[in-house]
C-alpha positions in Angstrom: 0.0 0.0 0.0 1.5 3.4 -0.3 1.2 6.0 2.9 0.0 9.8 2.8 2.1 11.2 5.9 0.3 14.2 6.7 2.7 16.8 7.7 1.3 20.9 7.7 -0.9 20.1 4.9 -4.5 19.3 7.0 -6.2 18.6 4.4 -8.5 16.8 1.4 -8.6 19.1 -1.5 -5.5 20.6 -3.1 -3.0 18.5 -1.0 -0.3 17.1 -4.3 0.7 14.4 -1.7 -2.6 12.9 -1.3 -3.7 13.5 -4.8 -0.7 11.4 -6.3 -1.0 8.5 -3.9 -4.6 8.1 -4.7 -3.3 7.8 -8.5 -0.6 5.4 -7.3 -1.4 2.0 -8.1 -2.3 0.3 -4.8 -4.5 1.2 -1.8 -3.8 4.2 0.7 -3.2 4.6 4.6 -3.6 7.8 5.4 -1.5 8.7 8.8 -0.4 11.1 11.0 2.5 11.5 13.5 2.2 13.2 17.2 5.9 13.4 17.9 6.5 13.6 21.7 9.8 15.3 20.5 7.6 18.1 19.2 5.2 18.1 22.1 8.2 18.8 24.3 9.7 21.5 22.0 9.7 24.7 23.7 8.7 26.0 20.3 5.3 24.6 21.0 2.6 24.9 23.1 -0.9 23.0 24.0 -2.8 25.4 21.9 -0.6 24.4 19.0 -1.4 20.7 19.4 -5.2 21.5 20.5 -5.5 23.2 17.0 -4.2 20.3 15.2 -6.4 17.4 16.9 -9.4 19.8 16.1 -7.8 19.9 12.4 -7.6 15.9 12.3 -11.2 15.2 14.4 -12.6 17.3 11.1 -10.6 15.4 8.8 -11.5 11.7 10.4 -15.3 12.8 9.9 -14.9 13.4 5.8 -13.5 10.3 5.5 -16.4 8.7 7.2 -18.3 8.1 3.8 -15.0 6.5 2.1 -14.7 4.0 5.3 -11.6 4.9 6.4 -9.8 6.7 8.8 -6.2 8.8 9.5 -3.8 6.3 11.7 -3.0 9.2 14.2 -0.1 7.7 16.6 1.8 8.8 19.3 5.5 7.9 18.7 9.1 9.5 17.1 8.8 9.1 13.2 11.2 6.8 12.6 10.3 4.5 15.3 6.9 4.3 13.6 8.1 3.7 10.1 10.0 0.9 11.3 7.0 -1.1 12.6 5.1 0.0 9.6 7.6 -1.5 7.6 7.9 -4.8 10.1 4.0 -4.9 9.7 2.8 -4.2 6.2 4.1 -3.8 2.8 4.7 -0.5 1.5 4.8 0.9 -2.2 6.2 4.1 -1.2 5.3 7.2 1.2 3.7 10.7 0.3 4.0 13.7 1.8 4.4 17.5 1.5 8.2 19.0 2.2 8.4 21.1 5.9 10.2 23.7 6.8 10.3 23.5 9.7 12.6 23.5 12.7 15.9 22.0 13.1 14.7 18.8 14.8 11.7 18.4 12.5 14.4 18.8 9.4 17.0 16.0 11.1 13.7 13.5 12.0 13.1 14.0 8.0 17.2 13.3 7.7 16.6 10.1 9.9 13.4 8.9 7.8 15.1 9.5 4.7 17.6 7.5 5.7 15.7 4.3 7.0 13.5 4.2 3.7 16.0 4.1 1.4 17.4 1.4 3.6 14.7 -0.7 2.8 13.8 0.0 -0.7 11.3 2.7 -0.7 10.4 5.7 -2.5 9.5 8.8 -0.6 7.6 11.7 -3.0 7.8 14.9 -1.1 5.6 17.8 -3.1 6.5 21.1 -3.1 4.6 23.3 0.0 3.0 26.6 -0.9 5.5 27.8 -3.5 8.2 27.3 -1.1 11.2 25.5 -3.1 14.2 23.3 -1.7 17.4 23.2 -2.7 17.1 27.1 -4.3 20.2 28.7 -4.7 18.9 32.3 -5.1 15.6 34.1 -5.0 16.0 35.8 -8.7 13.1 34.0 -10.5 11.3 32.9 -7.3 8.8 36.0 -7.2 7.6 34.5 -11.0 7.8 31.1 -10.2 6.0 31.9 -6.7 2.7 33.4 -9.4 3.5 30.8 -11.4 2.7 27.9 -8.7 -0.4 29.7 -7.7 -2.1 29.7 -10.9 -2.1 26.6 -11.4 -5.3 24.6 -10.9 -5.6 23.1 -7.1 -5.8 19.4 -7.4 -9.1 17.8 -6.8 -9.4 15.5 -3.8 -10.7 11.9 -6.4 -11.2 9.2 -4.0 -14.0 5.9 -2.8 -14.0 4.0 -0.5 -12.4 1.6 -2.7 -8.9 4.0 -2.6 -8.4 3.4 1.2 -7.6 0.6 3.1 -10.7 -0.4 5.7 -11.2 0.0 9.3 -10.7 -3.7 10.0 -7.3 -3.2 8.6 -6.0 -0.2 10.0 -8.0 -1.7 13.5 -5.2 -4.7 13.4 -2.2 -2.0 12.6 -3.6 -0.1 15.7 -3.0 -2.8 18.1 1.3 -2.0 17.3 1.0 1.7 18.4 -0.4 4.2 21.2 -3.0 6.0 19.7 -3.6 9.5 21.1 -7.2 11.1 22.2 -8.2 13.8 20.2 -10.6 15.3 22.4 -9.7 19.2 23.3 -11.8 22.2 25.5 -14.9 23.1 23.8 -15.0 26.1 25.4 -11.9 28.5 25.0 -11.5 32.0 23.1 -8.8 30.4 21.1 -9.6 29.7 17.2 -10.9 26.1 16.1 -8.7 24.3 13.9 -9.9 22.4 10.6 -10.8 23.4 6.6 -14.3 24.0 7.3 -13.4 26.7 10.1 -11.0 27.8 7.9 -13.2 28.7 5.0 -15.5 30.6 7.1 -13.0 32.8 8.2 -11.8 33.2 4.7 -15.6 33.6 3.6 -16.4 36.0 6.0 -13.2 38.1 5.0 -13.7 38.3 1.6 -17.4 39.2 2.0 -17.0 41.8 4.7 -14.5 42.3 6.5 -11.6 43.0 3.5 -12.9 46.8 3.7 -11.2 47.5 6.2 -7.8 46.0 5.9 -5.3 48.6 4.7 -6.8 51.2 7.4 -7.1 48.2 10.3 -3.8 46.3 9.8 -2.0 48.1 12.1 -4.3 49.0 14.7 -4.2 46.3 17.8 -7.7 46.3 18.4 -9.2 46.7 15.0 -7.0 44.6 13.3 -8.4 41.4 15.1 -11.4 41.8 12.8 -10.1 43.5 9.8 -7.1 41.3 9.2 -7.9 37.5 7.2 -7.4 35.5 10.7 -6.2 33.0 8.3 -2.5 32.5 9.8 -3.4 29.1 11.6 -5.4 27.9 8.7 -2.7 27.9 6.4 0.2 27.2 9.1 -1.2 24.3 9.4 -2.6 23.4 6.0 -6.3 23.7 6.5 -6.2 25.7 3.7 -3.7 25.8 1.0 -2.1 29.3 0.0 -3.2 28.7 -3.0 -7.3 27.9 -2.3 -6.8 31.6 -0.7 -4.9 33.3 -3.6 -7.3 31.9 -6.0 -10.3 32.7 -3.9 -9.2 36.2 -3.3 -8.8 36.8 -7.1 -11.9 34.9 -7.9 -13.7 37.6 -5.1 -11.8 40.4 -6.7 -13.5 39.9 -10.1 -16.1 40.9 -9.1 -14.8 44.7 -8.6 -15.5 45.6 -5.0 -12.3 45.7 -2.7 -9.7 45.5 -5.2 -7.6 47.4 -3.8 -8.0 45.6 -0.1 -7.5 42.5 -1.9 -4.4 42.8 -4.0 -2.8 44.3 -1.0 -3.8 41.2 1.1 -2.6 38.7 -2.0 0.5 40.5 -1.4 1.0 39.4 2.5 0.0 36.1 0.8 3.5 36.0 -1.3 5.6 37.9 1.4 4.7 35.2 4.0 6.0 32.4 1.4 8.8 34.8 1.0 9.9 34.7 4.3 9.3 30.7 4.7 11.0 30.7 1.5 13.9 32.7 3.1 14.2 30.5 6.1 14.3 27.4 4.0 17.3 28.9 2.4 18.3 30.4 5.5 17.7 28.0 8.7 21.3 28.9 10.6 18.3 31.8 11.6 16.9 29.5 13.6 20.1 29.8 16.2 22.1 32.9 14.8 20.4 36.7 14.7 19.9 37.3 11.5 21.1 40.9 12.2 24.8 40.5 12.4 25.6 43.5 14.9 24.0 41.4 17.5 26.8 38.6 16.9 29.0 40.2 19.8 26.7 41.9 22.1 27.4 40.5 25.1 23.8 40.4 27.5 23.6 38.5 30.4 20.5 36.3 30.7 18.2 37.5 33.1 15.4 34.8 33.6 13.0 36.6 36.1 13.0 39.4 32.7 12.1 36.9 30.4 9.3 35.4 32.4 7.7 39.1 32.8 8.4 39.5 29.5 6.4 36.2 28.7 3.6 36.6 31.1 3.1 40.8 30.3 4.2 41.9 33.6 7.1 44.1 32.3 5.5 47.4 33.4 5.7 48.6 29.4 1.7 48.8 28.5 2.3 48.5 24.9 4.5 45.3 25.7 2.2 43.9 28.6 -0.8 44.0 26.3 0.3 42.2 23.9 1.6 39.4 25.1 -1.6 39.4 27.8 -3.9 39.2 24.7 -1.4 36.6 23.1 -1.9 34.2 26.1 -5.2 34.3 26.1 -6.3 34.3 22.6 -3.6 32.9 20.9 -4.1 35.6 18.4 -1.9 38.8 18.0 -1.5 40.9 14.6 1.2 41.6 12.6 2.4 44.8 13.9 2.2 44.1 17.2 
């Protein structure tokens, strides 16, 4: 059978990775990875990992009519490759490229590694315009465009494409399989493509007027900006489903303005992925090479007023105040 790993790409329609395993010969397990080396990445938080079980509760309920389900396991990547590969026999993996962090980019390394070990073919698609192995940006604004015009690919699939729950019951009984139960009841945003489109709906429709004046105001910026950052983060939505949708909603002549100048932020956020990818020493070095010999001395009773807005600076306070307790916080601030 081949595997779709699902990575930052949450989703049915317009995911490459999915799309070419279902026109693989063979049938498809769809899976996904909660890596305690991730949950225990200071990078991360609950809310982080709340947002994705949200994403994948969605996701196991649209695959309801094809009688199948994501394998969602709790394990390192590698270590659950290798019993995949003890227990069934695999055509060849799936999945989108991530950049990501350093640790998520030597766990790749590690895979890599172990399947061509044993014979099989890993086909990592190309995320959001963002391209590996780039040696300059020259062409990359062009081939950026270029990537978004092209047609999303169509989620084709019956319940004869998936392997069935009796199946993926018996590869169950090899791993620890996490709940994906989370707090109804917070004032963060719910993960998933179908919570994504409304806020991308809703934007488009309405709230699109005001984003040049609202970007950079703290409070009116929370409904005037897209709200879209998790959505595509995490893959709900693909950049390009918002590109297209933007230009499809800009056809029609109101808010042209407000929407090329949002398409923009679209490209400068690949840009900066794009930079990082090409980049990732940033990760561990400041990118601002005057700070390479400043000499500070680590204060940690600063950083933890710093992180819970208690620093006496009200600009400073409130922001991280309504970060912790939203999860949300716009651009400028």
């Amino acid at each position: 059978m081949n595997i779709v790993w699902f990575k930052r790409d949450l989703r049915l329609h317009d995911n490459e990775a999915l799309y070419r395993a279902l026109e693989a010969p063979g049938k498809v397990l769809l899976l996904y990875i909660l890596e305690p080396s991730l949950q225990n990445d200071p990078h991360y938080s609950q809310r982080h990992f709340d947002f994705i079980k949200q994403s994948l509760a969605e996701l196991q309920t649209e695959l309801l009519p094809y009688h199948t389900q994501i394998l969602i396991v709790e394990e390192e990547a590698v270590i659950v490759f290798k019993k995949l590969i003890e227990t069934i026999s695999i055509r060849g993996i799936y999945s989108h490229q991530e950049t990501g962090l350093k640790v998520t980019y030597d766990r790749d390394l590690a895979v890599a590694e172990m399947l061509k070990e044993h014979g099989i073919p890993w086909h990592e698609c190309i995320t959001n315009g963002v391209i590996r192995g780039l040696q300059n940006r020259k062409h990359w604004k062009e081939d950026w465009y270029d990537f978004m015009e092209k047609p999303c690919f169509p989620f084709k699939a019956d319940s004869r494409s998936f392997i069935k729950y009796r199946e993926l019951e018996e590869i169950e009984n090899y791993f620890s399989i996490p709940s994906l139960k989370t707090e109804k009841n917070t004032p963060f945003q719910k993960g998933g493509s179908k919570t994504g489109w409304r806020y991308l709906q809703s934007f488009l429709e309405e709230r699109v007027e005001n984003y040049s004046r609202h970007i950079s105001k703290p409070e009116a910026a929370r409904k005037g900006c897209s709200r879209l950052s998790p959505y595509i983060a995490w893959g709900n939505l693909s950049v390009r489903q918002v590109y297209q949708a933007a230009g499809l909603k800009a056809k029609s002549g109101k808010n042209k303005r407000q929407i090329a100048n949002f398409a923009s932020r679209l490209r400068w956020q690949a840009h900066f992925i794009q930079k990082f990818e090409m980049e990732c020493e940033m990760e561990f070095v400041a990118v601002n090479k005057g700070y390479h010999n400043l000499k500070q001395t680590v204060r940690e009773d600063w950083h933890v007023a710093w992180a819970m807005g208690k620093t006496g600076v009200p600009i400073v306070d409130a922001c991280m105040r309504c970060l912790n307790t939203t999860g949300y916080l716009n651009f400028r601030m």
